[in-house]
C-alpha positions as CSV (number, residue, x, y, z in Angstrom):
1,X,-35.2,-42.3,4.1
2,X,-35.6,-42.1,7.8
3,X,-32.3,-43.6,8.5
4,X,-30.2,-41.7,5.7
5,X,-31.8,-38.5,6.6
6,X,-30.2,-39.3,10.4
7,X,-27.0,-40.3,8.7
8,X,-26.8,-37.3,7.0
9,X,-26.8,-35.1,10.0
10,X,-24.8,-37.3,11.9
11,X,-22.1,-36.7,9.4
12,X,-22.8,-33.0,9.1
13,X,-22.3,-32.7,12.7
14,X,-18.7,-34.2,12.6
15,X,-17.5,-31.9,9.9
16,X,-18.8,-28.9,11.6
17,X,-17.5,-30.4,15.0
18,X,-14.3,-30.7,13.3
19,X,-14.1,-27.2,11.6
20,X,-15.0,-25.6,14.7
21,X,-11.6,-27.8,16.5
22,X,-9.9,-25.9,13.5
23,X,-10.9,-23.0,13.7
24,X,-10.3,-22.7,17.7
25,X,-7.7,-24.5,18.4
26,X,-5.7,-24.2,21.7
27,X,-4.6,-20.5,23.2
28,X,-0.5,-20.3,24.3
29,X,0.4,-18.2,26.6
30,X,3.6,-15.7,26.3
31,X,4.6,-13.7,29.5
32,X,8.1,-11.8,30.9
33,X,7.0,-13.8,33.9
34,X,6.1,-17.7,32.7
35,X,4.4,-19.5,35.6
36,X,1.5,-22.4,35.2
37,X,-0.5,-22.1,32.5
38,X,1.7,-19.3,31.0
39,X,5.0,-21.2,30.2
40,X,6.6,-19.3,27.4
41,X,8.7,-16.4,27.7
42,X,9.2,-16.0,24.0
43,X,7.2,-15.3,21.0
44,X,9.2,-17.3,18.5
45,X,9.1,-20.5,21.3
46,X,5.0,-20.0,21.5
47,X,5.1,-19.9,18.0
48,X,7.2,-22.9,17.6
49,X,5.2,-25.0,19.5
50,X,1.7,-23.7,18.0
51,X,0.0,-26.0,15.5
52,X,-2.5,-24.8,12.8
53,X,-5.4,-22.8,13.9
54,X,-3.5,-22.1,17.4
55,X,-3.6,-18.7,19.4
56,X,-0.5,-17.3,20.9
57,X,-1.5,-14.6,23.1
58,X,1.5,-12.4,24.0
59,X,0.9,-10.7,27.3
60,X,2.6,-6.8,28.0
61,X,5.8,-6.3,27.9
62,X,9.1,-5.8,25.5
63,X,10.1,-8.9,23.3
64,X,13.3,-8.8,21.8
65,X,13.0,-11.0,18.7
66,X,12.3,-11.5,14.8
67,X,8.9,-13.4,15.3
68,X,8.5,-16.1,12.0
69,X,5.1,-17.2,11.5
70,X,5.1,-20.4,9.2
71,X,1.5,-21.8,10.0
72,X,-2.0,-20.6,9.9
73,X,-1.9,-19.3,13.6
74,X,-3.1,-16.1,15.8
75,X,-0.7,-13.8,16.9
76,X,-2.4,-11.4,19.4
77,X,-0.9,-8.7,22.0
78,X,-2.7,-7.8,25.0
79,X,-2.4,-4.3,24.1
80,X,-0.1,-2.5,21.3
81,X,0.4,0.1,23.8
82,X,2.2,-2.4,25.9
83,X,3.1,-5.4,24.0
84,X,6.2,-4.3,22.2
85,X,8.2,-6.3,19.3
86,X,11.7,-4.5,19.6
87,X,13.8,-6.0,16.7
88,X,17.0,-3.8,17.3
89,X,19.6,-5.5,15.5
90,X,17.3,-8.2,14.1
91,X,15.6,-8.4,9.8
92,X,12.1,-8.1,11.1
93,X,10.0,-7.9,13.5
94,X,7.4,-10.1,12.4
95,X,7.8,-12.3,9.4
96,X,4.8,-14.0,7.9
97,X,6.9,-16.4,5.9
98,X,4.7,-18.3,3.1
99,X,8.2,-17.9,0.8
100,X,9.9,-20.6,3.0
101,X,6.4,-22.5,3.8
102,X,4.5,-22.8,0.6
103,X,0.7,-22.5,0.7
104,X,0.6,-20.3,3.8
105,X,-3.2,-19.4,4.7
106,X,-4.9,-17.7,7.7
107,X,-2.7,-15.7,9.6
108,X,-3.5,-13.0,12.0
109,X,-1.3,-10.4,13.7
110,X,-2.5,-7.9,15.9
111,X,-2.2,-5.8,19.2
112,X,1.5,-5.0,18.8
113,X,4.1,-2.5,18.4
114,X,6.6,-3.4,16.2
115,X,9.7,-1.0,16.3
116,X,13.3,-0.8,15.0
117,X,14.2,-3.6,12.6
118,X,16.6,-3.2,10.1
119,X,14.3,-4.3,7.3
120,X,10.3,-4.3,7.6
121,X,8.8,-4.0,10.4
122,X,5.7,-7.1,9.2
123,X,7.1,-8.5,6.7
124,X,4.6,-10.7,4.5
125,X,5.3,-13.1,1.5
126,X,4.0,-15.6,-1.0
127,X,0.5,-16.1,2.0
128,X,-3.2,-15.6,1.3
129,X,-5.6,-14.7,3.8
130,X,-3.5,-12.7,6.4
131,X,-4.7,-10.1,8.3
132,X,-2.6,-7.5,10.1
133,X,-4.9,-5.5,12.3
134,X,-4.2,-2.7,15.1
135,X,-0.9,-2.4,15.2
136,X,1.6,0.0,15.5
137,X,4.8,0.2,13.5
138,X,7.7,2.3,14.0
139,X,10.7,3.1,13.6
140,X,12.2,0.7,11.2
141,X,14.2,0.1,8.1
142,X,17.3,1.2,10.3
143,X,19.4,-0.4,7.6
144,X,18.6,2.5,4.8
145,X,21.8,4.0,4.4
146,X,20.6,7.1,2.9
147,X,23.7,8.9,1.3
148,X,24.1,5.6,-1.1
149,X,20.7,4.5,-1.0
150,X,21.5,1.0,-0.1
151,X,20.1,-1.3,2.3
152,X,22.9,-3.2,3.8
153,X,22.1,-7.6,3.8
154,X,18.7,-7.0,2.8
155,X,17.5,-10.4,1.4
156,X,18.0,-10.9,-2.4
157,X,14.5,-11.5,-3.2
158,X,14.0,-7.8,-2.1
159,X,14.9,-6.5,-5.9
160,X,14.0,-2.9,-5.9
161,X,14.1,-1.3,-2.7
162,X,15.4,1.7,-3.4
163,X,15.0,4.4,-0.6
164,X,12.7,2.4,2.2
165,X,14.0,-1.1,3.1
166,X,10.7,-2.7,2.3
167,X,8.8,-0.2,4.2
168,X,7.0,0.0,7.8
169,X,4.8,-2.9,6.4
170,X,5.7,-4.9,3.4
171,X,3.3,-7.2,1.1
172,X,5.0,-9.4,-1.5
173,X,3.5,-12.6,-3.4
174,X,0.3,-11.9,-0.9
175,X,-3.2,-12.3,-2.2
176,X,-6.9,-11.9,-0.2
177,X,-5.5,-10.4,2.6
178,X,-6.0,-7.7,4.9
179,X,-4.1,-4.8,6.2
180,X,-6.2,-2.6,8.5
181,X,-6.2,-0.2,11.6
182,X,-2.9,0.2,11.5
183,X,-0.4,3.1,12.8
184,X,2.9,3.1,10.5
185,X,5.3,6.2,11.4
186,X,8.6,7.1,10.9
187,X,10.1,4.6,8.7
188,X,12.0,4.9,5.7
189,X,8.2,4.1,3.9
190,X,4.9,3.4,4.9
191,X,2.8,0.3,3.2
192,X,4.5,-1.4,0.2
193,X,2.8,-4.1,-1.9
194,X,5.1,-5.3,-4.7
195,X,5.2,-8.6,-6.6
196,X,8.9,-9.4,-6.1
197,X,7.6,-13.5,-5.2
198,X,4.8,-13.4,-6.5
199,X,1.4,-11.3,-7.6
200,X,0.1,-9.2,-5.1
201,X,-3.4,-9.0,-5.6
202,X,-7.3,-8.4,-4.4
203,X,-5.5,-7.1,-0.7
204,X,-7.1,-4.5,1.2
205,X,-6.0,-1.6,2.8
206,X,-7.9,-0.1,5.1
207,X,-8.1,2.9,8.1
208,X,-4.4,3.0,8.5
209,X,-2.7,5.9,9.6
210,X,0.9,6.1,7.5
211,X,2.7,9.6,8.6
212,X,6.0,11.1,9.0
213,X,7.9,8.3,6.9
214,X,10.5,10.6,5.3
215,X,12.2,9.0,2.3
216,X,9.1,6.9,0.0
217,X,5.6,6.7,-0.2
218,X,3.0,6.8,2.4
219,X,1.4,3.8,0.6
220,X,3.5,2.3,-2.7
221,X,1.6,-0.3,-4.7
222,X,4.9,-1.1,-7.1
223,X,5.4,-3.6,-9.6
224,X,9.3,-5.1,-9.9
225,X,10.9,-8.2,-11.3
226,X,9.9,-11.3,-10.1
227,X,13.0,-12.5,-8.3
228,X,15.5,-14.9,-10.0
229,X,13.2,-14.7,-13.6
230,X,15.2,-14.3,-16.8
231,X,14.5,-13.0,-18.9
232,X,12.9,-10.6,-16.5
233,X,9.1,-10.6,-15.9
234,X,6.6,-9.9,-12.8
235,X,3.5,-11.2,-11.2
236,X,1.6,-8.0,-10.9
237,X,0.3,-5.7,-8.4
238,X,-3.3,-5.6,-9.2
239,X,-6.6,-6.3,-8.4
240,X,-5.9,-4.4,-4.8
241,X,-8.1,-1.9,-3.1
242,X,-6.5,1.3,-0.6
243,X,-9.3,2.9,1.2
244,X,-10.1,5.1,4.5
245,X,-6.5,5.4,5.1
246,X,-4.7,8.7,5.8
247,X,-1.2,9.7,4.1
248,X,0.1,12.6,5.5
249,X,3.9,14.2,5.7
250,X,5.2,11.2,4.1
251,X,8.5,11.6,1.5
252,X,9.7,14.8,2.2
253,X,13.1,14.3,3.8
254,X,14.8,14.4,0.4
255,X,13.1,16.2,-3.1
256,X,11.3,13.4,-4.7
257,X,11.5,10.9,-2.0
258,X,7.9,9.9,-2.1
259,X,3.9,10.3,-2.8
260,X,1.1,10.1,-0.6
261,X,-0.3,7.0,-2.4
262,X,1.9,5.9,-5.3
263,X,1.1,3.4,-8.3
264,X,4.2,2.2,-9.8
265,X,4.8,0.1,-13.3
266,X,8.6,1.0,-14.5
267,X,9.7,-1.4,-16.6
268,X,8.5,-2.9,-19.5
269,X,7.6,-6.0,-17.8
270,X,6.0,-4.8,-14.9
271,X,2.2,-4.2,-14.9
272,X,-0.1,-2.3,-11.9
273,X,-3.4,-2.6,-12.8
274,X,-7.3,-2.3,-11.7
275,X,-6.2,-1.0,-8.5
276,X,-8.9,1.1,-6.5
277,X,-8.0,4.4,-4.8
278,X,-10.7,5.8,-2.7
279,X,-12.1,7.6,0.5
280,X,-8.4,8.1,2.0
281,X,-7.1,11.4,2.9
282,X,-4.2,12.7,1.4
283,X,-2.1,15.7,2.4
284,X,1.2,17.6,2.8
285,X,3.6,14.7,1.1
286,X,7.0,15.2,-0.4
287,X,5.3,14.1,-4.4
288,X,1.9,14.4,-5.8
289,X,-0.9,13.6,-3.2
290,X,-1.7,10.3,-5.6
291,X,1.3,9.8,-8.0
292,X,0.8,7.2,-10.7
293,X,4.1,6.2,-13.0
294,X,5.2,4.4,-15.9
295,X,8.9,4.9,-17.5
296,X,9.1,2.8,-20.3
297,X,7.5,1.3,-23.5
298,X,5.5,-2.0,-22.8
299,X,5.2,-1.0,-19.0
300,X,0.8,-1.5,-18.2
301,X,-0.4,1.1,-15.6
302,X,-4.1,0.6,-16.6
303,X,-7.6,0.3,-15.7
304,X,-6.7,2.2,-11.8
305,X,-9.7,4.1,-10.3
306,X,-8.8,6.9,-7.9
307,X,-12.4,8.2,-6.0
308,X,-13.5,10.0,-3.3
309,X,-10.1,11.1,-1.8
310,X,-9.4,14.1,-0.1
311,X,-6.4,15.5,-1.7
312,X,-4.3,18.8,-0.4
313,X,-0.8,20.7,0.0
314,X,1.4,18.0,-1.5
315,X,4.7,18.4,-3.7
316,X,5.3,18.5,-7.0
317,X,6.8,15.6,-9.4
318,X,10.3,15.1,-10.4
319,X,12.5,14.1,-12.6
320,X,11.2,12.1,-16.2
321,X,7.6,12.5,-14.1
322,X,7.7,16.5,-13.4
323,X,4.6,18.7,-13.1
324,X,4.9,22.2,-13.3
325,X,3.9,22.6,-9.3
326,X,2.6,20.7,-6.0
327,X,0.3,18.2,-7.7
328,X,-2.6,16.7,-6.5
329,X,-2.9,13.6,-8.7
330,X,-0.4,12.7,-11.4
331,X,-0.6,10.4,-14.1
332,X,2.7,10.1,-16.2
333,X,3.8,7.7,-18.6
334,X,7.8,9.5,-18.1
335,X,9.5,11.3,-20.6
336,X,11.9,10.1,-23.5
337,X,14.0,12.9,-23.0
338,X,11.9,15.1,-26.0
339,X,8.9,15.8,-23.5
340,X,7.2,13.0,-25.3
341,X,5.7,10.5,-22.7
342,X,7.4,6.9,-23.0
343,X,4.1,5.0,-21.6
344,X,1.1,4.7,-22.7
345,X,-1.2,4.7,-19.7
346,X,-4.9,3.7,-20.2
347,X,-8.3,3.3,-18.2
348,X,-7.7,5.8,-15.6
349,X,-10.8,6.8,-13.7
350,X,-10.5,9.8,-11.7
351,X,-14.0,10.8,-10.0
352,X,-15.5,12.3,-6.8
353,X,-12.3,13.7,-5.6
354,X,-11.8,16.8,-3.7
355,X,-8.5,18.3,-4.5
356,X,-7.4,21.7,-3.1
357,X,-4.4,24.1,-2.2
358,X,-2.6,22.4,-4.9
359,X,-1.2,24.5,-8.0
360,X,-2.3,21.8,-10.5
361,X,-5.2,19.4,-9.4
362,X,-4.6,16.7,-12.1
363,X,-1.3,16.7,-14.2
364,X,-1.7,14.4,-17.4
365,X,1.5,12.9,-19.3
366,X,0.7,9.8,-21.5
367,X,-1.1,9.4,-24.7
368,X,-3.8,7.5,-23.5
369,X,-7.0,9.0,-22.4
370,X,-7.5,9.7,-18.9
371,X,-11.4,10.5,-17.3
372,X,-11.8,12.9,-14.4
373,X,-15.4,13.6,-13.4
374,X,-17.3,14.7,-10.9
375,X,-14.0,16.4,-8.9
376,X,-13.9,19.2,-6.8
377,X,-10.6,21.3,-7.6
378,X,-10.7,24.4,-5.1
379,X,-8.4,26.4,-5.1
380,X,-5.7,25.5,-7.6
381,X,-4.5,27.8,-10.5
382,X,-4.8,24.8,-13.0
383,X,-7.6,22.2,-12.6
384,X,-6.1,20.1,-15.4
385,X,-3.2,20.3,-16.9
386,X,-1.9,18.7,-19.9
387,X,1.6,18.1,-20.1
388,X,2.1,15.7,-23.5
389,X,-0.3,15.1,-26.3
390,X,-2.8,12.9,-24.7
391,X,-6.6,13.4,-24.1
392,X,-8.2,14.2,-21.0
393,X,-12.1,14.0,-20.6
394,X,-12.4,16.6,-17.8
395,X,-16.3,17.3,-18.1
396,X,-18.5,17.7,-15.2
397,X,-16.0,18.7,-12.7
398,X,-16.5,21.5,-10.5
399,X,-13.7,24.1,-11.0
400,X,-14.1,26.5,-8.0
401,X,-16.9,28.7,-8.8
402,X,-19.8,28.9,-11.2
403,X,-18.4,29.8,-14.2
404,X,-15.8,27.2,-15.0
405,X,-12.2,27.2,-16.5
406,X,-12.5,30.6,-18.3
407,X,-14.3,32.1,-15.4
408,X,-11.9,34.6,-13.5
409,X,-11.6,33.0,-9.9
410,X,-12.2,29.4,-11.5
411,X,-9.0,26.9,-11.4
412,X,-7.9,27.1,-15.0
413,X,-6.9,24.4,-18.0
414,X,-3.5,24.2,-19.4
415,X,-2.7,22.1,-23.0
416,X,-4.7,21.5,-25.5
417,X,-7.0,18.2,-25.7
418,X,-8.8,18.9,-22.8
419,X,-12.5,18.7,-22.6
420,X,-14.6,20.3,-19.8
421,X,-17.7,21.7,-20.8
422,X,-20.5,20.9,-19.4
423,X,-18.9,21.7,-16.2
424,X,-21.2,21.8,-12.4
425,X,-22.2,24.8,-11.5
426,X,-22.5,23.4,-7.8
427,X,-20.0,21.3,-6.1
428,X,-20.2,18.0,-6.2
């Protein structure tokens, strides 16, 4: 027993000696000035030559290159003050690319600024377990050719683009990772997780600042075609969870460009589901503050929980998703050109929200039920409105003063199928 006991630990100890080789691996050096024990001068070289579980430690400085991460490597900056990624002329500025190396795993980007690609500037696909932390990224999607809304040689697998070029930061076939701390500013669009090659699922979002990005969403969880299926099918966006971030002035170079935080299924294939929306600040966007959509029959926007936001001054909807003023959280299954809502939309949670200088606080257009609880609507003329024929339960929500919806100075309700009462006498 002695001698197996002894045996045992002799082979515990190798495995954990040879996880912890693993897991540290060697550090490589990147400088503008190589010298001993600093040899690279490049990113993508350092890169190149790291093997799994590697460091590459970029020093300051300005790097002029697409940077295309194909093993489960650290990519760190001294400082994303200083380190700088400049990918004028160039697709990316960092490419985390598990779509051209299957079964990518553990990969960490951080300390950078990342400016001035003509696509995204972190691109991520078909990888689980990434983390992009404490970065800033600017500037990109320099492609987006705004009059036609194209984006010139953007790769095929990139189906539905639309106004933003993939976004500031751009999640595709990526599951169990991590997108935190994060400055993303002035790009076409924020934060974009789509299922173009693959499901995009159990990711979280967190503490990023996403402003001034003029023509989408601050943050656009969107579900497309899954590139090169026919017939025409997706993986899903689901599962994913957006929280402590704050979406502000986003999508409001052009009327209807784009949402604070945006939930997107609309075809009939596509599906966005059990998504989390909570604790993130939300103000002074081009759409609704929180915009949720589905445009056809067979299209599944269900089970999505949006809680504890803070919710103000944003636009109204447009187009087969219009509400009758600046919104603060729409949920809209489109219109069949009768006023009748072409999706059905179920499972909705809307709770513990405070939503104010908005004319409508929740807009309703599907015929599935929607629950909002336990809000705060200060402020707006209409607490919830009711576009179509669906049901909202709108009870215990605090409407702005004591007396509730029929109350004179209380935010009001507009369409029928609305419950409220009881209502809070108290904020919540």
């Amino acid at each position: 027993m002695v001698h197996r006991n002894r045996s045992l630990i002799v082979c515990l100890s190798v495995a954990l000696c040879g996880l912890w080789q693993i897991a540290s691996g060697a550090t490589l050096c990147v400088s503008q000035h190589p010298g001993p024990g600093c040899p690279f001068s490049t990113i993508g070289a350092a890169v190149s030559a790291a093997a799994a579980g590697d460091t590459v430690q970029v020093s300051q400085g300005t790097y002029h290159e697409d940077v295309v991460i194909g093993r489960p490597i650290s990519l760190v900056g001294a400082n994303r003050s200083n380190t700088i990624i400049d990918a004028t002329g160039l697709a990316n500025g960092v490419n985390v690319d598990g779509l051209d190396h299957p079964g990518l795993v553990a990969v960490s980007v951080s300390g950078f600024t990342v400016e001035n690609a003509n696509f995204e500037g972190i691109l991520v696909t078909n990888a689980t377990d990434v983390t992009i932390e404490g970065n800033s990224v600017l500037k990109n999607n320099i492609n987006l050719d705004i009059n036609s809304v194209t984006c010139a040689d953007i790769p095929p697998f990139e189906t539905n683009e639309g106004f933003d070029c993939g976004e500031g930061i751009h999640l595709s076939g990526v599951d169990h990772s991590i997108v935190a701390n994060n400055v993303v500013d002035n790009n076409a669009g924020g934060i974009l997780l789509s299922d173009d090659t693959g499901g995009t699922h159990d990711n979280l979002i967190l503490n990023n600042t996403v402003s001034n990005n003029p023509f989408d969403c601050g943050i656009t969880l969107a579900s497309h075609q899954l590139f090169g299926s026919m017939p025409p099918r997706s993986g899903g966006v689901f599962h994913n969870t957006i929280t402590g971030n704050d979406s502000e002035h986003n999508g409001t170079k052009v009327p209807g460009a784009g949402a604070g935080i945006g939930i997107f299924a609309p075809a009939p294939f596509t599906k966005a589901y059990g998504n989390v929306v909570v604790g993130n600040t939300v103000k002074n966007n081009g759409l609704p503050g929180v915009a949720m959509h589905a445009h056809s029959p067979g299209a599944t926007l269900a089970d999505n929980m949006i809680a504890g936001n803070h919710i103000s001054g944003n636009g109204a909807d447009t187009d087969d998703t219009a509400t009758p003023g600046p919104t603060g959280i729409n949920v809209s299954g489109g219109d069949d050109g009768t006023g009748k809502p072409l999706a059905v939309i179920q499972g909705t949670m809307i709770a513990g929200n405070v939503i104010e200088q908005e004319s409508i606080g929740i807009a309703v257009k599907t015929d599935g039920a929607v629950e909002a609880h336990l809000n705060n609507f200060i402020n707006p003329t209409q607490g919830i409105t009711m576009i179509s024929n669906g049901f909202a339960d709108g009870t215990l929500n605090w409407w702005g003063c004591s007396g509730g919806p029929t109350a004179p100075g209380c935010a009001d309700v507009s369409g029928t199928e609305v419950l409220y009462i009881p209502f809070l006498k108290i904020p919540f």
